[in-house]
Structure formats: C-alpha cells, structure tokens
Backbone as JSON, one array per atom type, in Angstrom:
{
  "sequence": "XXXXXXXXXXXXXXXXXXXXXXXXXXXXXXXXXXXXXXXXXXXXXXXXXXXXXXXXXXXXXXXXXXXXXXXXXXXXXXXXXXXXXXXXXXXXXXXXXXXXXXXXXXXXXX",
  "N": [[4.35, 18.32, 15.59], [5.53, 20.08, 13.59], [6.99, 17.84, 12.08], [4.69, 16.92, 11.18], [3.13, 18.73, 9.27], [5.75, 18.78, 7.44], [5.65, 16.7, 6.09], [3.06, 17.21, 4.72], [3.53, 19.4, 3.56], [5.35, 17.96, 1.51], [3.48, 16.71, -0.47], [2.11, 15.88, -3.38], [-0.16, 16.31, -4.52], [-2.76, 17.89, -2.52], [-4.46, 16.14, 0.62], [-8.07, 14.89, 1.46], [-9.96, 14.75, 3.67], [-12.06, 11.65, 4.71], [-15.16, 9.93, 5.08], [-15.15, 6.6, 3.75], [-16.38, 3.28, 2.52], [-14.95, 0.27, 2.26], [-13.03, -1.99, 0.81], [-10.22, -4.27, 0.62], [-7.33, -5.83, -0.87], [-4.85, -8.15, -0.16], [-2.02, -9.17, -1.75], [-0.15, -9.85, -0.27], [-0.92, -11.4, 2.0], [-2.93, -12.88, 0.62], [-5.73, -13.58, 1.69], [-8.24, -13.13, 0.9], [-10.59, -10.88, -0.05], [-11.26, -7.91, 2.57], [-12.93, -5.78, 4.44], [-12.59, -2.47, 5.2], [-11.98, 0.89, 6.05], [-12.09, 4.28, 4.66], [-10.19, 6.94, 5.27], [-9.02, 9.46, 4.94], [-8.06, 11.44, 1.63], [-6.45, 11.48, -1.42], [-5.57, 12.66, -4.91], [-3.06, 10.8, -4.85], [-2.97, 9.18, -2.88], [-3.66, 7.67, 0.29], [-4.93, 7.12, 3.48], [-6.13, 4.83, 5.14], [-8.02, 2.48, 7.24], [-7.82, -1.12, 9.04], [-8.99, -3.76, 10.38], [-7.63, -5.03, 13.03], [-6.51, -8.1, 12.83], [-5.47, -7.81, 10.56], [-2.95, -7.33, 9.73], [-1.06, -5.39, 7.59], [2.38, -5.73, 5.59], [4.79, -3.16, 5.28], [5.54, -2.07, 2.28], [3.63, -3.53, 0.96], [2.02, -4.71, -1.83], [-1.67, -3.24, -2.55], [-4.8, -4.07, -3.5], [-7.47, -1.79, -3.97], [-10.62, -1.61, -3.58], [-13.19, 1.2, -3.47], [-16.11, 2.45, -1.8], [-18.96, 4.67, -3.03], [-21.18, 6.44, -1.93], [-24.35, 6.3, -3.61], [-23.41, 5.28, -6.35], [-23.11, 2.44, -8.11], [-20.78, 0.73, -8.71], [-17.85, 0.22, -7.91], [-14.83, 1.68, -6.93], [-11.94, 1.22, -7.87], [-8.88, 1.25, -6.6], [-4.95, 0.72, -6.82], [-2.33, 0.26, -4.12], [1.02, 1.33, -2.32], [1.77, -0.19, 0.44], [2.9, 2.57, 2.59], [3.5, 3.09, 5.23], [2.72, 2.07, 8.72], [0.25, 2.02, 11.32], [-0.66, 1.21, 14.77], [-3.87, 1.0, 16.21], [-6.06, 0.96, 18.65], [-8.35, -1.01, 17.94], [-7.66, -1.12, 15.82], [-5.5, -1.23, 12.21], [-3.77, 1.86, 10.62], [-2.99, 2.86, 7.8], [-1.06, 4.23, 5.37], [-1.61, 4.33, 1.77], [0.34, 4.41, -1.27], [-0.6, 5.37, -4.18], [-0.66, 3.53, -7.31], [-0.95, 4.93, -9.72], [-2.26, 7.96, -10.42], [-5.49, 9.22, -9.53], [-7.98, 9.78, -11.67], [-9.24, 12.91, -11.86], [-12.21, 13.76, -12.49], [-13.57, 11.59, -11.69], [-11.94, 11.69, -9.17], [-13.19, 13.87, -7.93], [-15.52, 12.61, -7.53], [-15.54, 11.46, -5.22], [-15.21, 13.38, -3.14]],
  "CA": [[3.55, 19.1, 14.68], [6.58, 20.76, 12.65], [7.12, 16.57, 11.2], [3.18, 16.8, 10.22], [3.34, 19.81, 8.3], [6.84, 19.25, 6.5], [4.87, 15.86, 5.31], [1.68, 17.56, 4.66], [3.79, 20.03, 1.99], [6.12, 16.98, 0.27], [2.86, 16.12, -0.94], [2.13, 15.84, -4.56], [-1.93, 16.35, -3.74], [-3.77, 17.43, -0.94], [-5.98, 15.34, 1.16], [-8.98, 15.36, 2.21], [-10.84, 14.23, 5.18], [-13.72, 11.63, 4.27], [-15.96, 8.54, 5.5], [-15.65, 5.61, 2.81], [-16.68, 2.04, 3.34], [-14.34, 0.05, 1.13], [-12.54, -3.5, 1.24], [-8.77, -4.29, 0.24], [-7.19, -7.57, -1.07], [-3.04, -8.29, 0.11], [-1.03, -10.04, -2.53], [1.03, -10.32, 0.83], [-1.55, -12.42, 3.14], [-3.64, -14.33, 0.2], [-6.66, -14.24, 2.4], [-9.57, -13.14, 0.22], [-11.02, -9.71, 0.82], [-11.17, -8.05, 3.82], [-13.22, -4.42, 4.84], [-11.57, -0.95, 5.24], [-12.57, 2.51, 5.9], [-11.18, 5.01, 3.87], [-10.26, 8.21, 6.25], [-8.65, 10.8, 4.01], [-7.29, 10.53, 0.58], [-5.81, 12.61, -2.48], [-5.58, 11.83, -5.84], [-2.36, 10.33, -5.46], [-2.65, 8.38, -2.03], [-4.79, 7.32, 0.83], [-5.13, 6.41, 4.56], [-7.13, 3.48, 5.59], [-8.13, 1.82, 8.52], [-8.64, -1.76, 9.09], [-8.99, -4.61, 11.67], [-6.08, -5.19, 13.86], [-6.04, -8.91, 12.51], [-5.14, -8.26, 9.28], [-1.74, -6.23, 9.22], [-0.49, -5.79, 6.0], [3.78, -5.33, 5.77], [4.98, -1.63, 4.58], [5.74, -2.38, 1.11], [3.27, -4.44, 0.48], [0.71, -4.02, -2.32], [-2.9, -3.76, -2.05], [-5.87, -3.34, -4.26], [-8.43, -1.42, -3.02], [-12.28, -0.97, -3.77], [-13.83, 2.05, -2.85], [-17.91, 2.67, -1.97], [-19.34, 5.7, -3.25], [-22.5, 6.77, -1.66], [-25.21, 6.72, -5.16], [-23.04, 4.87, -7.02], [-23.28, 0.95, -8.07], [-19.53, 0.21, -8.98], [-16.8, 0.64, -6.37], [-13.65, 3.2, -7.36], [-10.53, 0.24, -8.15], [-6.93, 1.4, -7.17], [-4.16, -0.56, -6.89], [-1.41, 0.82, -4.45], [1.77, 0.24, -1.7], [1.59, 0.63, 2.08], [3.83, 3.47, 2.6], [3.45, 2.96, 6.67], [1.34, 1.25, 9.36], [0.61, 2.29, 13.13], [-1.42, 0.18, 15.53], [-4.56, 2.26, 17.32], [-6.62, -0.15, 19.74], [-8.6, -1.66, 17.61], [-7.31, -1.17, 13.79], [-4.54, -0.48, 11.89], [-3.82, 2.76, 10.23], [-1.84, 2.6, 6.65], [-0.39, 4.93, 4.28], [-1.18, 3.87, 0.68], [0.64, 5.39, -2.42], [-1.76, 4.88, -5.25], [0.33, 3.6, -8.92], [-1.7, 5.93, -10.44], [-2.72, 9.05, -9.75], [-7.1, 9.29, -9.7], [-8.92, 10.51, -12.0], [-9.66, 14.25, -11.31], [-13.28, 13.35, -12.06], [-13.19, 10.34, -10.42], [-11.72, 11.68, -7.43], [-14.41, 15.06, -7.35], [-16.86, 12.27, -6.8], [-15.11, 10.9, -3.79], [-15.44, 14.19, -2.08]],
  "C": [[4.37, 19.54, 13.47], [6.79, 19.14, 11.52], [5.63, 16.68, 10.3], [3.37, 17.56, 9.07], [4.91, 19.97, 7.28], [6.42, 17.87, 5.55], [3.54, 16.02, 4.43], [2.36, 18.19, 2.86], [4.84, 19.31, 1.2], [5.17, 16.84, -0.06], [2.3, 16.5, -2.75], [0.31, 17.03, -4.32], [-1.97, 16.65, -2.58], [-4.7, 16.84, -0.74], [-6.85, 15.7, 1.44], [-9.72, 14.49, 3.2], [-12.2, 13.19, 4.6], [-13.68, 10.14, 5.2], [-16.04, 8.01, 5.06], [-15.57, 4.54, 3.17], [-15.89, 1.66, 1.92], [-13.35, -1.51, 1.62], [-10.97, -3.23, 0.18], [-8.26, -5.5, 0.15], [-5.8, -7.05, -0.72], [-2.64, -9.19, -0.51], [-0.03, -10.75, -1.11], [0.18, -12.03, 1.55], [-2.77, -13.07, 1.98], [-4.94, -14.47, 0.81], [-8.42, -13.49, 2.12], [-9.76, -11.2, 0.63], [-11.73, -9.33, 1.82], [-11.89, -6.33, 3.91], [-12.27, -3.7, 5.67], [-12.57, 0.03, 5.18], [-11.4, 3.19, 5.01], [-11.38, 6.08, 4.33], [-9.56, 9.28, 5.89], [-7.74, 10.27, 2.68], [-6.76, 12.21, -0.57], [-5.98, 11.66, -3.99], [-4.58, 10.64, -6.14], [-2.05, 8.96, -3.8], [-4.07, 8.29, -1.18], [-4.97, 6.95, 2.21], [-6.52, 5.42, 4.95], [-7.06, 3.05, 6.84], [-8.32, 0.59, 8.33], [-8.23, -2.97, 9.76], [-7.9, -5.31, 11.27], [-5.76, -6.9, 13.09], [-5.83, -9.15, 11.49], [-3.87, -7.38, 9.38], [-1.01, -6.48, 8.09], [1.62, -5.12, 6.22], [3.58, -4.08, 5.23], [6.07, -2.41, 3.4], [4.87, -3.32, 0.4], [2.33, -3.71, -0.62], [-0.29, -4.62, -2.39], [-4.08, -3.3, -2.83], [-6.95, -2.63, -3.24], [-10.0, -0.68, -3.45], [-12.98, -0.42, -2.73], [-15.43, 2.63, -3.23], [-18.18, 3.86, -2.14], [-20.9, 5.83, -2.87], [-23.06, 7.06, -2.94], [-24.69, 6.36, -6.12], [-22.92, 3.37, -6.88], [-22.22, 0.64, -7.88], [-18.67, 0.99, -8.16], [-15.99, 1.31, -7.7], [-12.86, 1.59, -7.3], [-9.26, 1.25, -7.98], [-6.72, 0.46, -6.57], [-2.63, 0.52, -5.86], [0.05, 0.08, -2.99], [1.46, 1.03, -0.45], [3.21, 1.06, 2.25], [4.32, 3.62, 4.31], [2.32, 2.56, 7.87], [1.56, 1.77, 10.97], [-0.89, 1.7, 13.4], [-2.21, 1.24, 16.1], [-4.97, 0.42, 17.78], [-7.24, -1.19, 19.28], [-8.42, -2.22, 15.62], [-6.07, -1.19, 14.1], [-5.0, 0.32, 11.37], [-3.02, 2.55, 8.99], [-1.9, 3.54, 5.77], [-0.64, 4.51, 3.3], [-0.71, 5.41, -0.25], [-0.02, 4.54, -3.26], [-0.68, 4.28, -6.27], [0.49, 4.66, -9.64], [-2.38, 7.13, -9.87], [-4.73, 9.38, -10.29], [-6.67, 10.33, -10.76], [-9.06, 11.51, -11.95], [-11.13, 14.32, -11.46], [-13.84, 12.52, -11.27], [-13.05, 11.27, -9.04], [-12.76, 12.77, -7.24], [-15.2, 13.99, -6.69], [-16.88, 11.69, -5.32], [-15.69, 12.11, -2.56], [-17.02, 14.47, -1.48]]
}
C-alpha cells in the first residue's frame, strides 16, 4: 500500500477511475488495430486493459483512440508503455501520454 501511494503522489495529474471502449495500434507488433478498455486515466497518462494475446513490450509506443459516449470522433493520443502485468484474461499497461490532454478534452472524458 505505502508503494501505491508514494506512486499515486509522483504523479504529475491525478487519475481518475472510468469505463472507455477504445482500440490501440503497436508500432512494436505491426498487427493492425486491436480493442482496449480504458480503466483510469489523467491528463498526462493512462491504464488500459487488453487481450492477453496481444502484449505490447514496456517501452513500446502506442497510439491510442479513445470512445466517448455522445461523441462521433474518438480522443487520439499517442503514448509509451510505462509497465505491463498479466491478470487472467488481459493485460494491464501503464501508458505515459507525449502530450499532456487537453484540459477540455480531458473534462469530457470524465
């Protein structure tokens, strides 16, 4: 718990907790795009989920279009996997964004 929380306050941004449906391309693996959840984020990063047969390396980078409930056009970042852990049926990954959102932009995420 004491590791969570000394990661929680290096953080540039805080996260927040959400439900987004969203897909991710890998310069690493070449293999077209691939669906992702998007399970908490900040302006300046992001955790994702997404099936176990795609693992992306830590360092790799990864674009990533995000669905906005009421909106036509997905959210575009671009960023690097900062760390990956295996659950049962996903992975889990760390991105750091390039860029830091929007601050309108990101309100609408929430």
């Amino acid at each position: 718990m004491v590791g969570l929380l000394e990661e929680e306050s290096n953080r540039t941004f805080e996260r927040f907790s959400v439900r987004l449906s969203g897909r991710f391309l890998s310069g690493e693996q070449n293999t077209g795009w691939k669906e992702c959840s998007i399970l908490n984020i900040s302006r300046k990063g992001m955790q994702i989920a997404f099936p176990v047969s795609e693992k992306i390396p830590v360092g790799a980078t990864v674009c990533i279009e995000i669905y906005i409930p009421k909106q036509l056009d997905p959210v575009n970042a671009k960023g690097t996997v900062k760390w990956i852990k295996q659950t049962e049926n996903t992975f889990v990954s760390g991105i750091e964004l390039c860029r830091a959102l929007d601050q309108d932009l990101f309100n609408k995420l929430g």
